[in-house]
C-alpha positions as CSV (number, residue, x, y, z in Angstrom):
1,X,-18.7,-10.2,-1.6
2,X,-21.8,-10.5,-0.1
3,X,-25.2,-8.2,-1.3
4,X,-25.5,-5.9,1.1
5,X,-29.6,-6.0,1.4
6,X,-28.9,-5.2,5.0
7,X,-26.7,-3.5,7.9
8,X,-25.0,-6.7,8.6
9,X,-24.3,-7.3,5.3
10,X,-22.8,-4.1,4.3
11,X,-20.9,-4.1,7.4
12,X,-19.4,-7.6,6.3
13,X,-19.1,-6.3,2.7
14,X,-17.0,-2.9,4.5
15,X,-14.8,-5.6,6.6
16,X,-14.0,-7.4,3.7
17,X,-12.6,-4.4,1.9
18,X,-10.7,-3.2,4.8
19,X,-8.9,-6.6,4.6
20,X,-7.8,-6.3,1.0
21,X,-6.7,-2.8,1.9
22,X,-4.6,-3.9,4.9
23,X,-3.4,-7.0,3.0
24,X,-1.9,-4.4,0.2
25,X,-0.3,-2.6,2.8
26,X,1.6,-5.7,4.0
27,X,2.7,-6.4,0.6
28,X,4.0,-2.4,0.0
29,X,5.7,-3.0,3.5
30,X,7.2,-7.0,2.7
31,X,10.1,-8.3,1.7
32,X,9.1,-9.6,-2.1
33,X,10.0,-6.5,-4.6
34,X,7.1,-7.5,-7.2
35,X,4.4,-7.2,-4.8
36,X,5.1,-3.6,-3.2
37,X,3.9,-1.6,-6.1
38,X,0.8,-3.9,-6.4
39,X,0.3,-3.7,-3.1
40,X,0.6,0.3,-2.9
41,X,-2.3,-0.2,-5.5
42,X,-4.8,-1.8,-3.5
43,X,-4.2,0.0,-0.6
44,X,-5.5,3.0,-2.4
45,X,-8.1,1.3,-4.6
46,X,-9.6,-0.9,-1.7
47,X,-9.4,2.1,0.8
48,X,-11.8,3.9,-1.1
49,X,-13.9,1.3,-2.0
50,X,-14.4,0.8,2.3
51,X,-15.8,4.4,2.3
52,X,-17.9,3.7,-0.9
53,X,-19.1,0.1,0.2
54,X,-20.0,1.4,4.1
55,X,-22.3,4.4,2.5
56,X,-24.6,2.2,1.4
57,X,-25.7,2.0,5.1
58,X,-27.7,5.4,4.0
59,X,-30.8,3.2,2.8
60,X,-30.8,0.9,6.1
61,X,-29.6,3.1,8.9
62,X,-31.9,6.8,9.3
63,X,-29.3,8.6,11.8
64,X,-26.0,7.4,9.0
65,X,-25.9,11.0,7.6
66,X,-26.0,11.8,11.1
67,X,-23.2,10.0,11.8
68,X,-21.0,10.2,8.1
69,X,-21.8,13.6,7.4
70,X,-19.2,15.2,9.4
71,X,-16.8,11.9,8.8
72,X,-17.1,12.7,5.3
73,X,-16.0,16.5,6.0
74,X,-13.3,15.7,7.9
75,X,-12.1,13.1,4.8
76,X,-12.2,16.1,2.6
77,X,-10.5,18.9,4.5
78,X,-7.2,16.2,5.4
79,X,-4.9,16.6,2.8
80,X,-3.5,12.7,3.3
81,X,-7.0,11.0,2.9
82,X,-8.2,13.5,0.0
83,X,-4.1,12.5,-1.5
84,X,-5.2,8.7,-1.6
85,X,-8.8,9.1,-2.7
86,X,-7.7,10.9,-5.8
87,X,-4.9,8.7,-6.0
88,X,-7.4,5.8,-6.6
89,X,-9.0,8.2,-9.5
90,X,-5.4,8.5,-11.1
91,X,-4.7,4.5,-10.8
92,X,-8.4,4.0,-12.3
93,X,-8.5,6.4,-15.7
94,X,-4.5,6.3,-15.8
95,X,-3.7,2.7,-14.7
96,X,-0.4,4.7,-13.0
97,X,0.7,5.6,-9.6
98,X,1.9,8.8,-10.8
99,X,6.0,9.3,-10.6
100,X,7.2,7.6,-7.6
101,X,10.8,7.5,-6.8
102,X,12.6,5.3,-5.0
103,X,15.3,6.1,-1.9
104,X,17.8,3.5,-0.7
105,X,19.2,4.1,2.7
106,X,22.5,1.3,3.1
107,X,22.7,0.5,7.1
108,X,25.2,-2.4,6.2
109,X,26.4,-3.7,3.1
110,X,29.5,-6.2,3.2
111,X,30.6,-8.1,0.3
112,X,31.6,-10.8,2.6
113,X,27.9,-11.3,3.5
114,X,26.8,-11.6,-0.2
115,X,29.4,-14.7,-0.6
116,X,27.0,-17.2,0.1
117,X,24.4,-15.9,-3.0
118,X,27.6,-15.2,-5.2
119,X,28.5,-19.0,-5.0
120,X,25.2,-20.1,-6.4
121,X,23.8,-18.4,-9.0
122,X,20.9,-19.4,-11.0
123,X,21.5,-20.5,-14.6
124,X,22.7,-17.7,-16.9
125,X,23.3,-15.6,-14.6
126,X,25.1,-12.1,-15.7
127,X,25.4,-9.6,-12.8
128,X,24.1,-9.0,-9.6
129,X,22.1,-5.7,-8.5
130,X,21.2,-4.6,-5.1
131,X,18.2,-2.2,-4.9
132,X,16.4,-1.9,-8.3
133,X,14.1,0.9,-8.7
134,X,11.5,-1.6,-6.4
135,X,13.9,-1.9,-3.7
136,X,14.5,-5.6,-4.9
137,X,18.1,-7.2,-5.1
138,X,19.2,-10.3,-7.1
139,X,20.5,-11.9,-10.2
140,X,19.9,-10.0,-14.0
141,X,19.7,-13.5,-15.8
142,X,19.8,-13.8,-19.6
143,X,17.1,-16.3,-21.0
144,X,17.3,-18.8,-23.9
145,X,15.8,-16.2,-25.8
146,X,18.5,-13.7,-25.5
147,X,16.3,-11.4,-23.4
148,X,17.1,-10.2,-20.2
149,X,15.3,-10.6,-16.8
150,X,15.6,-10.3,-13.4
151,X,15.7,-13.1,-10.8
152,X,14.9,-11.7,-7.5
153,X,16.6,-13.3,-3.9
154,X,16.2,-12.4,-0.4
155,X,19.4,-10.8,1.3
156,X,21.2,-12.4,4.2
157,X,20.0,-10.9,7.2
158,X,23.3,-9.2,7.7
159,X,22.7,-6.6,4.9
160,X,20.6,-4.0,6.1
161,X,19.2,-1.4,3.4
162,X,16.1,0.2,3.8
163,X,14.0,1.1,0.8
164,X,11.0,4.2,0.9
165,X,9.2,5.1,-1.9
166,X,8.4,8.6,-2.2
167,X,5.6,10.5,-4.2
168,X,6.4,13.7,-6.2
169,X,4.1,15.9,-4.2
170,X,3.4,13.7,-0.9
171,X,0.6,15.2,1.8
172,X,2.3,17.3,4.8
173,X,-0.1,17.0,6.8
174,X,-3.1,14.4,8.7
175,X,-5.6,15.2,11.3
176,X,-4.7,18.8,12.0
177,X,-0.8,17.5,12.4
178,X,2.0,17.7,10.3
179,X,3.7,14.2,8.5
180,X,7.1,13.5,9.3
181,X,7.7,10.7,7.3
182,X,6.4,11.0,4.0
183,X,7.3,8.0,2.5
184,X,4.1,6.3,0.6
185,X,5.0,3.4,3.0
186,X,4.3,6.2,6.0
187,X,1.3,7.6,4.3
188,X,-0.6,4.2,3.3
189,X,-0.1,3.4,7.2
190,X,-1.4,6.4,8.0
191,X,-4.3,6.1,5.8
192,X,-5.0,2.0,6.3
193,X,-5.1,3.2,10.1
194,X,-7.6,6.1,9.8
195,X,-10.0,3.4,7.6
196,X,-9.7,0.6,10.3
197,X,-10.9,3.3,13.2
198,X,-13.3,4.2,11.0
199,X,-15.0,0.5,9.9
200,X,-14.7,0.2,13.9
201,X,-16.4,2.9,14.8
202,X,-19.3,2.1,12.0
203,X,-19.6,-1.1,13.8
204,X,-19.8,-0.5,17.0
205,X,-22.4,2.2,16.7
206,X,-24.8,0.0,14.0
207,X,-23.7,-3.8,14.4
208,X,-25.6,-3.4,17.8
């Protein structure tokens, strides 16, 4: 990260945290298992560190409180961006995402399309699993050591399942509206979006 000594650098240092936040919400939205918790992570530790890293335009900018102040307002009245800012306090002191739960929705699930993976199986292989409690699907493989792990695979395109992750108490509501998908992969859209409109609009009124 550059030091942010001036506008242009604190408004590189604010892009560069956007990113990571954007890059988390790929991950919560992809395809590997492993990386969607992770990813949920960042999106809410990296989201408020964009709001943190783009106030320290206060020392190089006079009209920013001008400008913030009722940002900053609006921030705290939505129940959706106030959900992920003390989300990030939760992940930081707790180093949890609080109980999340996950919900598997089958569109298509054929036996005859898992042939392929059921004829080659990695070594010690014991069962196969479709839709862990990350969504993923794959192999439980037993290792020299007698343990137990998982060995994750991508599903033919034929199977269709849809995984959402769902918070215990999710926000009802953004911007004066109410959610109708409350899934934490609707949500961390929702709030990745209202960040990005918000970096751009701190650009376009002080990059100038």
């Amino acid at each position: 990260m550059a030091s942010p000594r001036d506008t242009r650098g604190i408004l590189a240092d604010t892009e560069e945290m956007i990113c990571t936040a954007e890059l988390g919400l790929a991950d919560l939205l992809g395809d590997d298992p492993r990386r969607r918790m992770p990813g949920l992570r960042n999106v809410a530790v990296f989201g408020r560190a964009v709001t943190n890293v783009l106030q320290n335009l206060r020392s190089e900018e006079p009209t920013f409180d001008d400008w913030y102040g009722p940002q900053q307002e609006r921030m705290r009245a939505d129940p959706l961006l106030k959900y992920f800012y003390d989300l990030r306090s939760e992940i930081l002191k707790e180093g949890t995402l609080g109980r999340v739960h996950t919900e598997l929705h089958v569109e298509r699930l054929d036996s005859r399309d898992l042939a392929p993976l059921m004829r080659n199986p990695p070594p010690g292989a014991q069962g196969f699993f479709v839709g862990d409690e990350l969504g993923g699907s794959g192999w439980e493989v037993q290792l020299p050591d007698g343990s137990v792990t998982k060995y994750y695979v991508r599903l033919p395109d034929e199977v269709r399942i849809q995984t959402r992750f769902h918070f215990e108490e999710p926000p009802g509501q953004h911007e004066g509206r109410p959610i109708e998908d409350t899934s934490a992969q609707s949500l961390a859209r929702h709030y990745v979006e209202h960040l990005r409109e918000l970096v751009g609009e701190a650009k376009r009124r002080f990059a100038a």
